[in-house]
N, C-alpha and C positions, 0 to 999 in steps of 0.2 A: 229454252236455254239448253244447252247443250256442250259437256261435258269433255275438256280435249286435255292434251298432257302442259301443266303448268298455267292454263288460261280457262275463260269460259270464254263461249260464243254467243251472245244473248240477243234478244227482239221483243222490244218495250216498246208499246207507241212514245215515251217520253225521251225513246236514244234512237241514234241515226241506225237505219236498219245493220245486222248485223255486227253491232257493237262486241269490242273482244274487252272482257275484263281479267286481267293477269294480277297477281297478289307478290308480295314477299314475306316472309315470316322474321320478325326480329329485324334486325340492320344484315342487310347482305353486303353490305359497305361497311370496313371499319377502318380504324388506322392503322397504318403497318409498326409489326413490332421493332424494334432498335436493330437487332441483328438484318433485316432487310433494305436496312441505310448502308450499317459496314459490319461484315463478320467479326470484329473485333470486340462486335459488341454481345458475341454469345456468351462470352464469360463475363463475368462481372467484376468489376474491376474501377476503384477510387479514383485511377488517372483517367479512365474515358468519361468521367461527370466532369461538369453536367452536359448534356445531351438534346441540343438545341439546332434539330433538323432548320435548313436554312429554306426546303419547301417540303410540305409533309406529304407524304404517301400514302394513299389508300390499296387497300388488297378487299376480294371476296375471298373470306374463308375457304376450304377446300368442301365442307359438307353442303355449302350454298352456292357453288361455282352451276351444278345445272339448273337451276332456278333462275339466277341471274342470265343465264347465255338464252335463256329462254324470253323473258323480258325483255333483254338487251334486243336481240331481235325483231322484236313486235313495234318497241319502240320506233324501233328503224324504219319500219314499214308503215306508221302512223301519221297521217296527217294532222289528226287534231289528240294532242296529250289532254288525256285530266288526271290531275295529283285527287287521288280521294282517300288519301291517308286520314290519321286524328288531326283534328284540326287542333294542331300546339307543335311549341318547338321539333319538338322530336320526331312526328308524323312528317313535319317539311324535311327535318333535314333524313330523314330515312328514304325520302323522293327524290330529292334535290341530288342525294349522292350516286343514289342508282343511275341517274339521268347524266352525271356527270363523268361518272366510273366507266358507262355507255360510247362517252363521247358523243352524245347525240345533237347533233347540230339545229339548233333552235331557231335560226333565223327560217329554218325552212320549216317551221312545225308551228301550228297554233297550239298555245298552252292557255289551260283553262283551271281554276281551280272549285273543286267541289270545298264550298265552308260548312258545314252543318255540326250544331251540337245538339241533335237529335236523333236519334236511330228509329224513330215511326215512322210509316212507310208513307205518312203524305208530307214529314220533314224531306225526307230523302227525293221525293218526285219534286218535290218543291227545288231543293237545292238545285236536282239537275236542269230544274228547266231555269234556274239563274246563276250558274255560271259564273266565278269571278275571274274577273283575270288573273291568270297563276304568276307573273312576276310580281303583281303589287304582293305577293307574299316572299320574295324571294328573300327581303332582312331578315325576315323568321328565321330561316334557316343559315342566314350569316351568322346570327347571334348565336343559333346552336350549335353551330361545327365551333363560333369559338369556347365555348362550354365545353366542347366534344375535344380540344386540343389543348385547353389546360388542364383537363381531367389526366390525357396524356401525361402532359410534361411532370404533373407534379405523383403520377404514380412509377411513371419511368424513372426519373430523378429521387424520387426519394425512398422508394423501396431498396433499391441495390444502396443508395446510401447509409440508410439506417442500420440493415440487415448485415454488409461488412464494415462497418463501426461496431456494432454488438458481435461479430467476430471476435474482433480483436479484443475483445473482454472476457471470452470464453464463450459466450452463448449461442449455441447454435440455430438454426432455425432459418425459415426464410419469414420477412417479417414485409407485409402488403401495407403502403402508407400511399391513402387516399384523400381526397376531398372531400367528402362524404363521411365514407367508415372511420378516418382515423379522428376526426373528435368526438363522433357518436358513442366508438368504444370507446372514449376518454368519459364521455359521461358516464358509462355505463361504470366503467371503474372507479370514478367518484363516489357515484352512488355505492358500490361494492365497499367500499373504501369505509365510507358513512357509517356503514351497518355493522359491517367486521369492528370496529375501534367502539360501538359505541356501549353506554354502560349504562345501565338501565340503574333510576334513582326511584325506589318506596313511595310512595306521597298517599295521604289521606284526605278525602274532600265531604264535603257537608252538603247532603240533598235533604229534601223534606216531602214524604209522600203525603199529598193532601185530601183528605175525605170531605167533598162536598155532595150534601143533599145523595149519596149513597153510590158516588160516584169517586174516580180518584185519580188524581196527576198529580206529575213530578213538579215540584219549584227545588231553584238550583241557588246557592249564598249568593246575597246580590250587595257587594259585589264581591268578583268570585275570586276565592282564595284558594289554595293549596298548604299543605299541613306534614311538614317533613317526617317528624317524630308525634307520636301518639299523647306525650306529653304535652308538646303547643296544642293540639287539638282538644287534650281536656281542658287546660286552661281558655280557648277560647270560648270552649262550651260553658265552664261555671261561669266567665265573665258577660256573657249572655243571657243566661240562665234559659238556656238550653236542655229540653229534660231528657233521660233516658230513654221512657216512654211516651207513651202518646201527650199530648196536651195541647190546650188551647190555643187558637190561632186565631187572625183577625185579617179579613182581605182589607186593605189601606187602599187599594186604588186597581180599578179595572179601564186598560185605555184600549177602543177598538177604531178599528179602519179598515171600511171596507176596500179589497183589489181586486185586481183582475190579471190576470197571465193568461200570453196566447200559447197554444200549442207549442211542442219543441218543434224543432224544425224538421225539414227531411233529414233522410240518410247519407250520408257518405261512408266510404266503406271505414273508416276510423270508429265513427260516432255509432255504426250499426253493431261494431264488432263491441265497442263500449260499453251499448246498452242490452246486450246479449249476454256478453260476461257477466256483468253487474245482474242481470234477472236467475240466469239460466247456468252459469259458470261453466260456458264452453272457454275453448281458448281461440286465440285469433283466428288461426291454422282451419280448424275445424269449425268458425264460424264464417268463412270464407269459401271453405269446401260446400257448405250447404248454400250459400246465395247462388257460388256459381251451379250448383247441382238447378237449383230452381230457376237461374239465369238459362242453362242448356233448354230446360224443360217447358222455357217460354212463359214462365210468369211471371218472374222477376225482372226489371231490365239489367243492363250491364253490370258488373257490381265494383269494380274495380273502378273507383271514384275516387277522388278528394272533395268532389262537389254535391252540398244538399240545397241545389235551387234548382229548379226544372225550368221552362220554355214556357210558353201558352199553347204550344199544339201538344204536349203532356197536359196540363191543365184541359184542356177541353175535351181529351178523351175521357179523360177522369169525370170531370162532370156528365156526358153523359153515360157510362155507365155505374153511376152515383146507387142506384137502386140496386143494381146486381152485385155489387161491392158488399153491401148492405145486408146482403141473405148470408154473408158470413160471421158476419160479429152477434152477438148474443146480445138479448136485451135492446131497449128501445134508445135512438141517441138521436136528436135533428140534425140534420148537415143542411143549412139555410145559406153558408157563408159561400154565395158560385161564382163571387167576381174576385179574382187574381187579387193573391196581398201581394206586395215585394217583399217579405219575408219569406217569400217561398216559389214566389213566380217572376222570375228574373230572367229574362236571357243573355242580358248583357254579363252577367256573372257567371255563366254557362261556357265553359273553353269544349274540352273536346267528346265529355259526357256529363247529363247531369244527373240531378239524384238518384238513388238506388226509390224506384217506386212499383206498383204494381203493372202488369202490361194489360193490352186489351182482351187478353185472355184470363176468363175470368173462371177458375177451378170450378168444381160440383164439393159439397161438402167431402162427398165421399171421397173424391180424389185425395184431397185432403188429407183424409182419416189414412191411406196405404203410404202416403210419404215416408220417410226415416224422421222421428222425431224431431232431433234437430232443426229440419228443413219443414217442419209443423211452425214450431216457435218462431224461427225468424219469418217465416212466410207473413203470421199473424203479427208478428211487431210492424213488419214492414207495412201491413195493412191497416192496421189501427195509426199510425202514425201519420199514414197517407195520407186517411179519413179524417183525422184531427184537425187538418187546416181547412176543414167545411164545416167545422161546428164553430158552435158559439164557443167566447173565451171561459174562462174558468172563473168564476168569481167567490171569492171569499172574506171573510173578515178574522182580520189580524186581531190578533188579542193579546195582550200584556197587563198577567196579572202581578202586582205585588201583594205581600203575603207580610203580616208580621206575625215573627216565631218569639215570645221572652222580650228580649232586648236588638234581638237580629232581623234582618230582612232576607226574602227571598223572594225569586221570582220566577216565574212561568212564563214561556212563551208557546202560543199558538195560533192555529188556526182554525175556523167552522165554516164548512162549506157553505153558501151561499146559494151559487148554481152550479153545479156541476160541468155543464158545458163540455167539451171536449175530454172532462175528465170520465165519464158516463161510458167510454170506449172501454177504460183502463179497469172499471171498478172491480175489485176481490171480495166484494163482501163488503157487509156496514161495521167496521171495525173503528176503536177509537185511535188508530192511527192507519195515515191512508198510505199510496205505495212509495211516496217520495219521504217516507219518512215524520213526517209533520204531524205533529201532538196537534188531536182534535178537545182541546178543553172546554167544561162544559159552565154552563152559563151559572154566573155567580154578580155579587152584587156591591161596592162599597158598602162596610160595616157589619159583612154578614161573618156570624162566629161560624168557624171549621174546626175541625181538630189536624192535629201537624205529628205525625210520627219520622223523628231523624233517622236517618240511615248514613252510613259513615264509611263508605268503601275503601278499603288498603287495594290502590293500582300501583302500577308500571310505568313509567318512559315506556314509548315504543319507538323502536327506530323507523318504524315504516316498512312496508315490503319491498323486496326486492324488484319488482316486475308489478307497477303498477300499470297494470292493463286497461283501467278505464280512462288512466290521462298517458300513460307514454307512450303508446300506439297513434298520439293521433298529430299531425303535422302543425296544428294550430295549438297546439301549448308548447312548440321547438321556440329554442333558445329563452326560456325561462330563468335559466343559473347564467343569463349574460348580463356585466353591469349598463351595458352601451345599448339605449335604448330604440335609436336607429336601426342597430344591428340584428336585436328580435325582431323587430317591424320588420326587417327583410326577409329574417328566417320564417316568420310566421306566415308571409304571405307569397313564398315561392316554392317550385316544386323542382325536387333537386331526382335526379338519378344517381342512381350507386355506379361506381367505376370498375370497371373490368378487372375481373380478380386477376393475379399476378400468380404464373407458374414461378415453384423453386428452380432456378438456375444451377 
């Protein structure tokens, strides 16, 4: 391969000899701003709305004009085109517009499309030696230019409109209304809205720590009340006969069942950034910073996903180096499970990258140990998570104790491990509560006496955080506060792009 200005020169037995492969960075195609329709429209101004090009115009920006004339050329001179953009909307219509921006006459070009949602190098040989035809994708990119032009119309249109309307009230400003941005920031002001107004109310509640056989867990009033003033609380205590101090108790009933849970699933970059924050309290910013630092360094794959399902040519490098995976994680774990679940080995749910997993390069501990911490921890969640879909499931039994306190009841819930399984990756130590939280309670019997000590905590209303990190960062909890339940169903399962921010006029 062989390095020239804007292109390479390559020689693959899998490509026609001397194949040129030419790149673009971002959209070198966009659409022209309103003043390049009619200078009238450089001021802004209530009589030129609304602003409805009757054919719309494309420009290369001025900082991509020699990139593009470089492409543009090659094109020209190409007998057989391949699009080997991402394979999704936006990878076509970033193709589709260069080619068209080109004028480049297609009847005289074979166009060929590369599909792959894999970046492993026998995906990629694979892809090129099957070829799909590049029109049967060409609606792709109809559907996204028209994403690409109402994105337009409604930031041209409504920007200059809202911005002098809030004029003429006094306020100044130039005020950006999008597709995207301008109901996200409405949520966000909601929420903001929530928290500023709200008013935190006292409440008293009834727990019981219980002392069995020299052990001890929480039971909670069953069923569960709240207690405004200190007053109803005592009254509900004499009328129970509820004692100050310790006193006799009575288990009434232990009901178990045994379950099982498979592993969480892979990474996307939402869920990885989720479960980072939630361990490690990085923020988004700086947990992205480290995937991609480990992405450059070849041990991470891609990290910028919305996707946690991989392919079966991930999955098969993963099984065979199952064992060298293996000299990373501490303690003993089986990974038996080596034929593909659909929980995690999907392709058909694969668009243009999929999970964030480990690559075929497999560190030395040491290397490891010199990394920047951060890029330790996620390296290792991503690794232990990866791992978890080749172990056994997690098995446990469920347990729900009731308790009688006096006259009142309460009750316990928990869990006791079983088998470990996939959890055996995660373990911190034999504690009686494991890392997802879960009271491990210990074995008791109908009719066996315990002793019950009440505890009576004065809490708070909390209004919540402002920025919750482990569910607002992540695409599949959007449109939650919508009543239309169609309309989450769409938000949750598409992927939207932010619109072009709006210079002040």
């Amino acid at each position: 391969m062989s390095k020239k200005q804007g292109h390479y020169i390559v020689n693959d037995p899998v490509l026609p000899k001397d194949t040129i492969v030419t790149y673009a960075f971002g959209h070198l195609v966009e659409l022209a701003p309103p003043e390049k329709y009619d200078s009238k429209y450089k001021k802004w101004s209530l009589s030129n709305l609304p602003i409805f090009p009757e054919k719309y115009k494309f420009i290369v920006p001025a900082g991509k004009k020699e990139q593009f004339k470089i492409i543009k050329e090659l094109l020209t001179q190409a007998e057989t085109i391949v699009i080997a953009t991402d394979s999704d909307r936006e990878g076509e219509n970033i193709a589709w517009s260069i080619i068209r921006q080109a004028k480049i006459d297609l009847k005289q070009k074979k166009l060929k499309r590369l599909w792959i949602n894999s970046l492993e190098k026998d995906a990629i040989i694979n892809g090129f030696k099957n070829l799909q035809d590049g029109w049967n994708y060409y609606p792709v990119y109809q559907e996204a230019q028209t994403r690409q032009i109402s994105d337009w119309l409604v930031g041209m249109n409504g920007s200059p409109l809202y911005t002098l309307e809030l004029r003429k009230k006094g306020i100044r400003g130039v005020y950006s209304v999008g597709r995207v941005q301008t109901p996200t920031l409405y949520m966000v002001y909601q929420r903001d809205q929530a928290i500023k107004n709200f008013k935190a109310e006292a409440y008293f509640e009834i727990n019981a720590e219980i002392s069995a056989d020299q052990r001890k867990f929480t039971a909670k009033l069953d069923p569960y009340q709240r207690f405004k003033k200190q007053e109803e609380l005592n009254a509900f205590r004499k009328k129970k006969e509820l004692q100050e101090n310790k006193q006799d108790a009575l288990i009434k009933d232990v009901k178990k069942q045994v379950k099982k849970t498979n592993s969480p699933r892979l990474f996307s970059l939402s869920s990885l950034q989720s479960a980072v924050n939630k361990k490690y309290h990085a923020s988004a910013s700086q947990i992205l910073q480290a995937a991609q630092s480990l992405y450059e360094a070849k041990l991470l794959t891609y990290p910028r996903t919305d996707c946690n399902y991989i392919t079966e040519e991930e999955f098969d490098y993963l099984v065979l180096n199952l064992h060298k995976y293996l000299d990373l994680v501490p303690g003993q774990v089986s990974l038996n499970q080596i034929e593909p679940n659909k929980r995690y080995v999907n392709g058909k749910k694969v668009q243009e990258h999929h999970a964030i997993i480990m690559t075929k390069i497999i560190p030395s501990k040491e290397r490891l140990s010199k990394l920047p911490k951060l890029q330790q921890q996620v390296y290792d969640l991503v690794l232990k998570t990866t791992l978890a879909m080749f172990a056994e499931p997690y098995e446990y039994e469920e347990t729900v104790i009731s308790i009688e306190i006096g006259k009142a009841f309460f009750k316990a819930n928990g869990n006791r491990p079983v088998k470990m399984g996939w959890k055996r990756l995660f373990e911190q130590g034999n504690n009686d509560q494991n890392e997802d939280g879960e009271n491990v309670l210990p074995k008791v019997e109908i009719g066996q006496q315990v002793k019950a000590e009440l505890k009576c905590p004065q809490k708070n209303d909390s209004p919540g955080s402002l920025h919750r990190r482990n569910a607002d960062n992540r695409y599949e909890t959007a449109g939650r506060t919508l009543d239309d339940e169609q309309a989450q169903s769409i938000l949750k399962t598409s992927k939207v792009s932010a619109p072009k921010r709006l210079e002040p006029t």
